[in-house]
C-alpha positions in Angstrom: 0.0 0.0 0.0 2.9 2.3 1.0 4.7 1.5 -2.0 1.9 2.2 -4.3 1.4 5.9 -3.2 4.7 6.0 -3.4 4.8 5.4 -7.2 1.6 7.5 -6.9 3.2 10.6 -5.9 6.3 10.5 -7.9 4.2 11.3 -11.1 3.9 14.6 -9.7 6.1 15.3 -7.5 9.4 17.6 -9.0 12.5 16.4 -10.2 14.5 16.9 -6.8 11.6 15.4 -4.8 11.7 12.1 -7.0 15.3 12.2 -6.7 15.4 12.2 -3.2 12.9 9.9 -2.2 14.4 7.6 -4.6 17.8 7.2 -3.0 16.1 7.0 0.7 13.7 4.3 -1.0 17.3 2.5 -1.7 18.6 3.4 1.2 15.9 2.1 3.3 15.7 -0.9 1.3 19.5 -1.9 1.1 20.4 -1.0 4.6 16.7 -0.6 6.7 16.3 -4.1 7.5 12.5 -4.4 6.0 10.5 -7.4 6.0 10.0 -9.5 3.2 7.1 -8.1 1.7 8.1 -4.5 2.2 11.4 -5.1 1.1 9.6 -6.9 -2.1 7.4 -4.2 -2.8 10.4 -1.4 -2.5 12.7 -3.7 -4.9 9.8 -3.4 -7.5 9.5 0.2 -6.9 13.3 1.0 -7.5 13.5 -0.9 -10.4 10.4 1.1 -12.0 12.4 4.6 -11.4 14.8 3.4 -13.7 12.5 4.2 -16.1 11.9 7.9 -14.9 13.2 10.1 -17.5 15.1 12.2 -15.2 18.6 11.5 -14.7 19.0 13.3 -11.5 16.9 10.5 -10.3 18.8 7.3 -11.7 22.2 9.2 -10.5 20.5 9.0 -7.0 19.6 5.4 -7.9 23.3 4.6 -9.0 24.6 6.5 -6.0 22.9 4.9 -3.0 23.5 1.4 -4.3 27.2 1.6 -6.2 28.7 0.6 -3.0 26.6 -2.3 -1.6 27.6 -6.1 -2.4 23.8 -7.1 -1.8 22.1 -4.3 -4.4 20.0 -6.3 -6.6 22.2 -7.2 -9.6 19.7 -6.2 -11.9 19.8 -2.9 -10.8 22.8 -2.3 -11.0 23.4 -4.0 -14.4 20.6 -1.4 -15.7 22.6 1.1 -14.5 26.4 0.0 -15.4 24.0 0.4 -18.9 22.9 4.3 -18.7 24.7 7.2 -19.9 28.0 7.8 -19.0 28.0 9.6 -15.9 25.4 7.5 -14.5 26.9 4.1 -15.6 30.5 5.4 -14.6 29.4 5.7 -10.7 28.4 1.3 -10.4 31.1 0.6 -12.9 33.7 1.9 -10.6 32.5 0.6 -7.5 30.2 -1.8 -7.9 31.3 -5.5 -6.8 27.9 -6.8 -8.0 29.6 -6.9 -11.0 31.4 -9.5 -13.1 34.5 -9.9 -15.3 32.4 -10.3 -17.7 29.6 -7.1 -17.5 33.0 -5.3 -17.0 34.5 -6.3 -20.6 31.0 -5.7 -21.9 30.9 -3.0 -20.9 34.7 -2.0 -22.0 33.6 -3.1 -25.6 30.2 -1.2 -25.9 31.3 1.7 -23.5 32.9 5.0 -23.9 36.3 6.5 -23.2 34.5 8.0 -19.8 33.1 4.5 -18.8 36.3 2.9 -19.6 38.0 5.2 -17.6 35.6 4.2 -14.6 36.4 0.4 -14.8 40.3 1.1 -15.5 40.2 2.5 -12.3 38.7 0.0 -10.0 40.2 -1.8 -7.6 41.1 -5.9 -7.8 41.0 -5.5 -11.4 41.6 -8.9 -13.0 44.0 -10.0 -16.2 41.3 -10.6 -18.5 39.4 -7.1 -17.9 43.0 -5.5 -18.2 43.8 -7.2 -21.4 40.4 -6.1 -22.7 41.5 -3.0 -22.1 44.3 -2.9 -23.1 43.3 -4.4 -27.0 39.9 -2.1 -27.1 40.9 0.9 -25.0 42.2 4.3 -25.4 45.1 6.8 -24.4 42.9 7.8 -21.0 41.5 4.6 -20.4 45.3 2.8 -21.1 46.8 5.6 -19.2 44.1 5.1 -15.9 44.7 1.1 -16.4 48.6 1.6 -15.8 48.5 4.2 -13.1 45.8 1.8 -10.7 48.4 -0.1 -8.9 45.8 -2.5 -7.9 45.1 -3.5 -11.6 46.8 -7.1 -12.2 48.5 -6.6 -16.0 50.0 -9.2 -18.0 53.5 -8.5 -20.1 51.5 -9.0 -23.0 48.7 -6.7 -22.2 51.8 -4.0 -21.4 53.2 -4.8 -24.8 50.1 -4.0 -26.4 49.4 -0.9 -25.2 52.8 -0.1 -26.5 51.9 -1.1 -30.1 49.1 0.4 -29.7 49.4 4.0 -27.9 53.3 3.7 -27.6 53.4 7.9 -29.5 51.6 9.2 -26.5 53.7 10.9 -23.9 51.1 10.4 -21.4 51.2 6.7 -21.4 54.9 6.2 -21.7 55.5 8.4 -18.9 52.6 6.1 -16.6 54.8 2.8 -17.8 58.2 3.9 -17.1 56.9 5.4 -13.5 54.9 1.7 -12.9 56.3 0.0 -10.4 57.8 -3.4 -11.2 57.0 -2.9 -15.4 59.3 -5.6 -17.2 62.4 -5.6 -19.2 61.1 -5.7 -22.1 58.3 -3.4 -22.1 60.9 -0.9 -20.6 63.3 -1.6 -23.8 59.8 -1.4 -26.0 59.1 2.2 -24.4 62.4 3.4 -25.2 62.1 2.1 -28.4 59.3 4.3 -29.0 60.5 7.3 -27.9 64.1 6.8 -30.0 62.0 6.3 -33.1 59.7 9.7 -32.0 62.8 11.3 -31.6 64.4 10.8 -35.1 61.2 11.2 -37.0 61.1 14.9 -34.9 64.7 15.6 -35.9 63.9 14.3 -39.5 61.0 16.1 -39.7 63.1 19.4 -39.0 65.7 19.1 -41.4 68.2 18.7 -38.7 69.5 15.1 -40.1 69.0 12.7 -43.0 66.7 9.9 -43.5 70.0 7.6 -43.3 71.4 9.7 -40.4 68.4 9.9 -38.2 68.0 6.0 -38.8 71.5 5.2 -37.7 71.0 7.8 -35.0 68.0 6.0 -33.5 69.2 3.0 -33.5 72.9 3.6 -31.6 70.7 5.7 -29.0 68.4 2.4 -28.8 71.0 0.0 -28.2 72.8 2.4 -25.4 69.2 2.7 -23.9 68.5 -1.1 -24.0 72.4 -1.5 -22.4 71.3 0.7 -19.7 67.7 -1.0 -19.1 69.7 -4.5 -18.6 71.9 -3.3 -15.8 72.0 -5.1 -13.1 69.0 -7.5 -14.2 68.8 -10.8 -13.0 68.9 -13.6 -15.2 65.3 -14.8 -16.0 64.5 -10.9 -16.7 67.6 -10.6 -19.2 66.6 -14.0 -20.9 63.5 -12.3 -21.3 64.9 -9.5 -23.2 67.2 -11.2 -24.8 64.2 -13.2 -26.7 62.2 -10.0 -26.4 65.0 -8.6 -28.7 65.4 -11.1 -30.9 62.0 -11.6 -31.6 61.8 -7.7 -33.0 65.0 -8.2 -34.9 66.7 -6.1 -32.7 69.2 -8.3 -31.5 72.1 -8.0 -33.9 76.0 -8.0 -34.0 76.3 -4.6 -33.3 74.5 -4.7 -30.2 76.2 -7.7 -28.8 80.0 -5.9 -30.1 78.6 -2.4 -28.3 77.6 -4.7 -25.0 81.0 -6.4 -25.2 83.0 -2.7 -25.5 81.0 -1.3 -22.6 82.0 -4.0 -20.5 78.1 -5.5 -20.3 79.5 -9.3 -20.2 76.4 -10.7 -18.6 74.3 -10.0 -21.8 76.5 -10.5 -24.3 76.3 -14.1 -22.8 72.7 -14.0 -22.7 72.7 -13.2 -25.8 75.0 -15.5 -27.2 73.4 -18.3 -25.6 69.7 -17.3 -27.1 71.3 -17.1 -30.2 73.2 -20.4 -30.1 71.3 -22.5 -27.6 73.8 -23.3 -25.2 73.9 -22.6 -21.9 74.8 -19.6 -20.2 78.1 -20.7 -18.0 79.1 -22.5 -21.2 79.1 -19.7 -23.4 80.9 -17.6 -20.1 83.5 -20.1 -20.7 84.0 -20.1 -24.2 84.3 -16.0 -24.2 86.8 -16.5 -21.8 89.6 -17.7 -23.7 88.2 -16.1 -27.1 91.6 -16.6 -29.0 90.8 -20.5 -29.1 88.8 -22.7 -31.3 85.6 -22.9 -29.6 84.7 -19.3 -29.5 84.7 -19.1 -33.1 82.7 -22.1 -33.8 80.6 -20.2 -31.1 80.6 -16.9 -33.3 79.6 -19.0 -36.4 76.7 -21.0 -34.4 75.7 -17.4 -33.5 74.9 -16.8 -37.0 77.1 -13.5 -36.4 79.2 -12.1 -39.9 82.8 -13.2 -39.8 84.4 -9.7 -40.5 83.3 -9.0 -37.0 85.5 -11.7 -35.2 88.5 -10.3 -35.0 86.9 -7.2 -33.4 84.9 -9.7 -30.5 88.6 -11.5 -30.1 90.7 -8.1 -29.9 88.0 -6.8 -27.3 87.2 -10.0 -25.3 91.2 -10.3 -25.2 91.5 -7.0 -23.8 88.4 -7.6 -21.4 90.4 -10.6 -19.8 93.7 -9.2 -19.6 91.9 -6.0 -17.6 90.3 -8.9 -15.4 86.7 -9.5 -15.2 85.3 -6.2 -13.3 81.8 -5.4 -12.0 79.6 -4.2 -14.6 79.4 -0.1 -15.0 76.2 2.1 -13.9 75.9 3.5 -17.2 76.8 2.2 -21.0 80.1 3.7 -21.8 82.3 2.3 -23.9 85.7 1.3 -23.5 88.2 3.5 -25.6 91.2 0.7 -24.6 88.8 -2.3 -26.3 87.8 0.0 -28.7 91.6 0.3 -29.4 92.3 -3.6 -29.5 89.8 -4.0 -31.4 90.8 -1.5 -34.3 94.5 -3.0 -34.0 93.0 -6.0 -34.9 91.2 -5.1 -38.2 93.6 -3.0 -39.7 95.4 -6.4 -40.8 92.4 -7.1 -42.8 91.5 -6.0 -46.4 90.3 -2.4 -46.9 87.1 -3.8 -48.9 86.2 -6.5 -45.8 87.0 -4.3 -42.8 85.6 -1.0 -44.1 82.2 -1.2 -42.6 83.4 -2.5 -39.6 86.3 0.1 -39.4 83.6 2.8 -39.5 81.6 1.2 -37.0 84.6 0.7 -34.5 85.3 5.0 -34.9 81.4 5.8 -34.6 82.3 3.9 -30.8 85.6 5.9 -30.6 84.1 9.2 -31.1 81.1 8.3 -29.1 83.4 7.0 -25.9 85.8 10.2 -26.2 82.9 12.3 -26.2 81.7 10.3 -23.2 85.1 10.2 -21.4 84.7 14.4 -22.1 81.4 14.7 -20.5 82.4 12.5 -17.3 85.2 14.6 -16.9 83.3 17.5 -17.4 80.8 16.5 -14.9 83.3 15.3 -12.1 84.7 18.5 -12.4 81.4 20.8 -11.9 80.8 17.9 -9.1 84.1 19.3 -7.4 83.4 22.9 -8.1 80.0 22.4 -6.3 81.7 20.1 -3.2 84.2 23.1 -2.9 82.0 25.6 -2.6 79.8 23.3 0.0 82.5 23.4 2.4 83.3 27.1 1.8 79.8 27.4 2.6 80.1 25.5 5.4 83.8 26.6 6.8 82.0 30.4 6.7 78.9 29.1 8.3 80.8 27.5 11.3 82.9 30.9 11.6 79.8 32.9 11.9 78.3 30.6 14.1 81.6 30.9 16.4 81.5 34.7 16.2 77.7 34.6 17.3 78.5 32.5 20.5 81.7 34.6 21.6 79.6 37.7 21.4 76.6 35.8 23.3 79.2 35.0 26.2 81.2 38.2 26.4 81.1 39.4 30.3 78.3 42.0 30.4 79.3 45.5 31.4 78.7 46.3 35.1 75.3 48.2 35.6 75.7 51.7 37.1 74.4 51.4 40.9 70.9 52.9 40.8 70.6 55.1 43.5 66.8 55.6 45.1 66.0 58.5 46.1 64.6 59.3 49.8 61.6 61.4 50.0 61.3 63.0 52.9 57.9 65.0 53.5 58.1 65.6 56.7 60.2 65.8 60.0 59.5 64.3 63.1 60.4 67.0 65.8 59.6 66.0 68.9 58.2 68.0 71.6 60.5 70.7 73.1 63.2 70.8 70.1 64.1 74.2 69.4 64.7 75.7 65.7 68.4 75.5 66.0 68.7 71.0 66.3 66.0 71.3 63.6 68.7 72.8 61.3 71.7 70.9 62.8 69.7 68.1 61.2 70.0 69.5 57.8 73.0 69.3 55.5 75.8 72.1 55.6 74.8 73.5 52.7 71.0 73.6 53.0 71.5 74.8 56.8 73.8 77.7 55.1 71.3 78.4 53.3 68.6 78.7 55.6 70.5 80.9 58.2 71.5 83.2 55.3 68.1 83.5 54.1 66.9 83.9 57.7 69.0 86.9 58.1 67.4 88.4 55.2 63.5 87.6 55.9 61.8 90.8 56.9 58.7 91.0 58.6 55.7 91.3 56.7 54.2 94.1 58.4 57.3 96.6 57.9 58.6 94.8 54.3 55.3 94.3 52.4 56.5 92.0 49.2 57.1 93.8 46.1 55.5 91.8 43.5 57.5 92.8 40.6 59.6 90.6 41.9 62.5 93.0 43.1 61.9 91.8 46.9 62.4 88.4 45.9 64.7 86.3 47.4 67.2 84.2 45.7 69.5 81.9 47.6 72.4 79.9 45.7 72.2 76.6 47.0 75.6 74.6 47.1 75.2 71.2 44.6 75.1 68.6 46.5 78.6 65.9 45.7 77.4 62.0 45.8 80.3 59.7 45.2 79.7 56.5 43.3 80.1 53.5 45.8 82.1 50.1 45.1 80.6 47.7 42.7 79.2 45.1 44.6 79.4 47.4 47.7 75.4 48.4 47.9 74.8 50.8 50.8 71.5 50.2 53.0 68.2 52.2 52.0 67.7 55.0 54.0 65.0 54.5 56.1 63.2 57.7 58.1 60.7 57.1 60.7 58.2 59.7 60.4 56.4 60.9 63.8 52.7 60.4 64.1 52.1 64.5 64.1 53.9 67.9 64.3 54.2 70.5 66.9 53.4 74.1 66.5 57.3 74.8 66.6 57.8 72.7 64.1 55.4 74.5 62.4 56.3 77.4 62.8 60.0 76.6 61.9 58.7 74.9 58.1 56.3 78.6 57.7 59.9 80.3 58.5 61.2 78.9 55.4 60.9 81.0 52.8 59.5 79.4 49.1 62.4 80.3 47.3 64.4 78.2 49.5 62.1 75.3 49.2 62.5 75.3 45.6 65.9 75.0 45.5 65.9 72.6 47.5 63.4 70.4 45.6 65.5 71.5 42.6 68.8 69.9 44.0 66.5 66.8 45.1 65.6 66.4 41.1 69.3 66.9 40.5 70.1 63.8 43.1 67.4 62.2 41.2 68.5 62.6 37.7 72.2 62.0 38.7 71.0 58.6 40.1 
């Protein structure tokens, strides 16, 4: 009953109302524990809003259920079915989904929905090599960055032949982590042959030129791939190699001049058959009988043995040494080896002559650049440690100022104010001023002497009348450091006598000023 004016009311409702009852409906439905007949009637009501022409409300639909393993399956197979944006939301998350809807839906989908799958996680070696043989650059490039996506060396490869031009895709191979041999060497590849067809293209080299260019930058990138491989992984390459036609004499002579003994032998043994220590063996002692017959199993011209002899000879005289981080050749091989084939005819050797001082000029330059580069390497470790010796000396200077001995603080003095003075009861004027300073008492008997009464003196106010008395500075001497005399301390008496009174009215104002003046003098000069 619920259901029905349900369905009822989404006739008329708007577009957002429809759209959000219909993910709660889900909601309720997937998660709301209903009983069997309410959860019946709410699965048949979902699966009739996939028929409302709205997409807001099938992108609700897809929404609430794209993350649930128990959404009814054909539900969400509707939906893996719907435009784009819609379909793209259950075909990334969706586990209700099989390998198979997923390579349906990589063969009738879009670049958008392909996209979505390439990016899910757990994805399986039969969805990724649908991918890879169907898919394009985004979907490829989304396939190879997912971590989680199980890819087979073939699917890799194809891409490669397929989408090997883009940037985008080469760049997410190389950066994949664990990506093969051979599919490295195959990337490479890619990028040497975009790289000649550019400078072709420009008119900075020949057809011929670019072509031989390519190829000497391929076989020094496909050196520097193998290093350090293990032996199942070269193998692999080795037959990767061979299988393109790539693996020819003057890639085994350039691994042999660089010092890359490990897949010459690989290579000699795919070529021949043999095994691996057995061919080690034979190149060994290259001046004998069996290394020839090994160079003629190899199928490898004959103008070129006396070049693999003069080098290996040189190799095993040097004694066998760990292979090198990089590809660079070896100008004293390089050396032997064009010893060697200046015996032979002009005619026979010529090609191989010219191939042996390409590698000459190729190595010197090399040699040049290392040297070039240990030397900037120097510059820059110099300067470090300049930077570093004038660091540590400003650091030094910084702490020796920090610790200097601080200047001794000039003794603050604190003043004493005295307001009044406690006279006691029968003083008389003249132990008042014996209490005073010399100076101040000068002062006070001087200007005592000149007081006159103020009934036969009236006081002129212009100021002629007035009394000025010079008031002696008073000298404070500057105790020891460390030496910090006792404050002052004056007791002052609960009142004042008349006499006392009388005494402090005797004092004339001009006297009081100086001596407040010399007081701020004191003050200041503390």
């Amino acid at each position: 009953m619920i259901i029905r004016q349900f369905l009822s009311w989404t006739r008329d409702a708007s577009i957002d109302r429809r759209a959000e009852a219909a993910a709660a409906l889900t909601r309720a439905y997937l998660y709301g524990g209903l009983d069997a007949v309410t959860a019946r009637d709410a699965q048949a009501a979902i699966l009739a809003l996939l028929d409302d022409p709205a997409p807001a409300v099938r992108r609700a639909l897809a929404e609430a259920c794209a993350g649930c393993a128990t959404a009814p399956r054909p539900l969400v197979v509707a939906l893996a079915g719907d435009q784009p944006d819609i379909a793209a939301l259950v075909l990334r998350r969706s586990s209700v989904l099989t390998d198979a809807d997923l390579v349906d839906g990589i063969a009738v989908g879009c670049e958008t929905t392909r996209t979505a799958i390439a990016g899910r996680l757990g994805l399986s070696h039969a969805v990724s090599g649908a991918m890879a043989e169907i898919g394009g650059v985004p979907s490829l490039t989304a396939l190879v960055r997912n971590r989680d996506a199980r890819i087979t060396t073939g699917s890799l490869m194809r891409m490669v032949e397929r989408h090997g031009d883009d940037a985008g895709l080469r760049d997410a191979l190389t950066t994949r982590a664990g990506l093969p041999l051979e599919v490295r060497q195959a990337v490479t590849a890619r990028v040497a042959a975009s790289l000649s067809a550019f400078a072709i293209a420009s008119g900075w080299l020949t057809p011929a030129r670019g072509e031989q260019a390519s190829r000497e930058a391929l076989e020094r990138s496909t050196l520097e791939v193998s290093a350090g491989a293990a032996g199942a992984d070269l193998a692999r390459l080795v037959s990767h190699l061979r299988i393109r036609g790539q693996l020819n004499a003057g890639l085994i002579l350039r691994a042999i001049l660089s010092g890359r003994m490990a897949f010459a032998e690989a290579a000699l043994s795919d070529l021949t058959g043999l095994k691996a220590d057995r061919v080690a063996g034979l190149m060994l002692d290259p001046s004998a009988s069996g290394f020839a017959a090994l160079h003629r199993r190899a199928g490898l011209p004959p103008v070129l043995l006396p070049a693999f002899v003069a080098a290996l000879s040189a190799w095993r005289e040097a004694g066998p040494q760990a292979e090198p981080g990089d590809a660079t050749l070896s100008r004293r091989m390089i050396e032997r080896a064009l010893t060697a084939c200046e015996t032979m005819p002009l005619a026979v050797a010529q090609s191989v002559m010219a191939l042996l001082a390409r590698y000459e000029a190729e190595a010197a330059r090399e040699e040049v650049r290392v040297a070039a580069r240990a030397r900037e390497e120097q510059a820059r470790q110099e300067t470090r440690t300049r930077m570093q010796i004038l660091d540590a000396e400003w650091r030094l200077a910084q702490q020796l100022v920090s610790h200097r001995p601080a200047q001794p603080a000039p003794l603050a003095l604190q003043p004493v104010r005295i307001d009044t003075i406690a006279v006691e009861r029968g003083e008389t004027l003249e132990s008042v001023l014996d209490s005073l300073s010399d100076g101040l008492r000068a002062s006070v008997r001087e200007a005592r002497a000149q007081v006159r009464p103020l009934a036969a003196a009236p006081i002129d106010l212009t100021g002629h009348d007035l009394v000025t008395i010079d008031v002696q500075p008073l000298v404070v001497s500057q105790p020891e450091f460390g030496a910090v005399p006792d404050p002052v301390r004056i007791d002052i008496g609960p009142s004042l006598t008349r006499e006392a009174d009388a005494i402090l009215d005797a004092i004339p104002d001009a006297l009081i000023a100086s001596y407040r003046a010399d007081r701020d003098r004191m003050r200041l000069a503390a």
